[in-house]
C-alpha positions as CSV (number, residue, x, y, z in Angstrom):
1,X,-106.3,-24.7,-198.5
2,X,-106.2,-27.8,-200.3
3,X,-104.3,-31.0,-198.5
4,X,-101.0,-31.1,-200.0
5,X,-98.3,-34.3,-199.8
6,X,-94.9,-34.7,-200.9
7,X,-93.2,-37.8,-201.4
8,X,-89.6,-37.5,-200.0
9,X,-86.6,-39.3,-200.9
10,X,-83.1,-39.0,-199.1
11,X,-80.5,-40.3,-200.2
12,X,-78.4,-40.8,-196.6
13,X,-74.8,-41.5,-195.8
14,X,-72.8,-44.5,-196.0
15,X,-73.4,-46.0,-192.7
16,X,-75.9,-43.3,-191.1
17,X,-79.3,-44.3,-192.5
18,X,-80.3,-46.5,-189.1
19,X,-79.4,-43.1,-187.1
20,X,-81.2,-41.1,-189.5
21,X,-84.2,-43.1,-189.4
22,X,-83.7,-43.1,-185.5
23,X,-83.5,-39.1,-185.1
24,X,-86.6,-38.8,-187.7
25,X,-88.8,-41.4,-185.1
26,X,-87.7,-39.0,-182.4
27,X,-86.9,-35.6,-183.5
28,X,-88.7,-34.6,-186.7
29,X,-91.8,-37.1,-186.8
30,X,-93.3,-35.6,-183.2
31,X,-92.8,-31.4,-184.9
32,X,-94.3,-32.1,-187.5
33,X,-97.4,-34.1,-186.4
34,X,-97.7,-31.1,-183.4
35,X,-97.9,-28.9,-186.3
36,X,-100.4,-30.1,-188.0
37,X,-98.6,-32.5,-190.5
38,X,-99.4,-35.6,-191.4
39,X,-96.8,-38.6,-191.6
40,X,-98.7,-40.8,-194.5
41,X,-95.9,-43.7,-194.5
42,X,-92.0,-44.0,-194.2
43,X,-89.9,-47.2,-196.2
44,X,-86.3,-47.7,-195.9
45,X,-84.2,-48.6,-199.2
46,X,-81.1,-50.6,-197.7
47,X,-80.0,-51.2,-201.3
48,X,-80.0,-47.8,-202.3
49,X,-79.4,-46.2,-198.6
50,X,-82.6,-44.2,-199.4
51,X,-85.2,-43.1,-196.6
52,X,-88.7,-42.9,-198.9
53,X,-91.5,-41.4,-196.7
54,X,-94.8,-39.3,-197.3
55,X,-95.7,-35.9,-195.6
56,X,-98.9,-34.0,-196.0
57,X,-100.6,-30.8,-194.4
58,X,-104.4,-29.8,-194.9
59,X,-105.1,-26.7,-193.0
60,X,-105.6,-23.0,-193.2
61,X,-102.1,-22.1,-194.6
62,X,-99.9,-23.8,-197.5
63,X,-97.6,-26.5,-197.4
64,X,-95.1,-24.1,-198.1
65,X,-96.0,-21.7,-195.5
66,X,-96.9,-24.1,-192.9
67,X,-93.1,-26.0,-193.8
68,X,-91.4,-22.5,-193.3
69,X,-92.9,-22.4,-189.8
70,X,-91.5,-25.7,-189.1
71,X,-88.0,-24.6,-189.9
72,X,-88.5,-21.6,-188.3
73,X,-89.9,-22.9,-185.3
74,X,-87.6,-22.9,-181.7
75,X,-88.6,-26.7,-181.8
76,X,-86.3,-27.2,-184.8
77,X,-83.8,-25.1,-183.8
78,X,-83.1,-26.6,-180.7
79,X,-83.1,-30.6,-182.6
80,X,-79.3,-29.9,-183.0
81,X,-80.5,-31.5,-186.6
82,X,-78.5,-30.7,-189.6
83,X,-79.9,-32.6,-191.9
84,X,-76.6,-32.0,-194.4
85,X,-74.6,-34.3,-192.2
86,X,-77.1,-37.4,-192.7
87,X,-78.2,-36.7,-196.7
88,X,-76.3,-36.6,-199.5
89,X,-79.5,-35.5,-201.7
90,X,-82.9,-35.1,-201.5
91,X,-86.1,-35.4,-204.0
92,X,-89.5,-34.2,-202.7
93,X,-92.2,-34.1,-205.1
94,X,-95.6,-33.1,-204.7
95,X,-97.9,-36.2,-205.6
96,X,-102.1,-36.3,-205.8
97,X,-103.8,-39.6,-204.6
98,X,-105.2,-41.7,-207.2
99,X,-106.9,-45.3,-207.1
């Protein structure tokens, strides 16, 4: 399969996007790299309380099937991570490299 990436934008709760950004570091960033993602970048937008980062996959499935094993996966059960209680929205848009 071709390498996929999505550029993700959260928009977090008043007073919760430090903790977010912390449980992401600890919690999400380590599944996702273990299976087989990439982490291409992650910004914080204190002005908008906006967590901006970029995810990819390259390898034998599609994004979409590989990110439907993550959800599914024990791993992500067992985070205790609902992601509701931190976002208020979310954008994720698939995005091509270009320079």
């Amino acid at each position: 399969m071709a390498r996929t990436t999505q550029l993700r934008t959260y928009t977090v709760r008043e007073g919760l996007l430090d903790e977010w950004v912390r449980r992401w570091r600890a919690d999400i960033v380590p599944l996702r790299l273990e299976l087989g993602f990439e982490i291409g970048g992650a910004w914080v937008d204190r002005e908008r309380n906006q967590f901006v980062w970029l995810v990819s996959y390259d390898g034998p499935e599609t994004f979409a099937e590989r990110n439907a094993l993550y959800w599914s996966s024990p791993a992500r059960k067992a985070m205790n991570l609902d992601p509701e209680e931190y976002l208020l929205s979310t954008d994720d848009r698939t995005v091509e490299e270009h320079y």
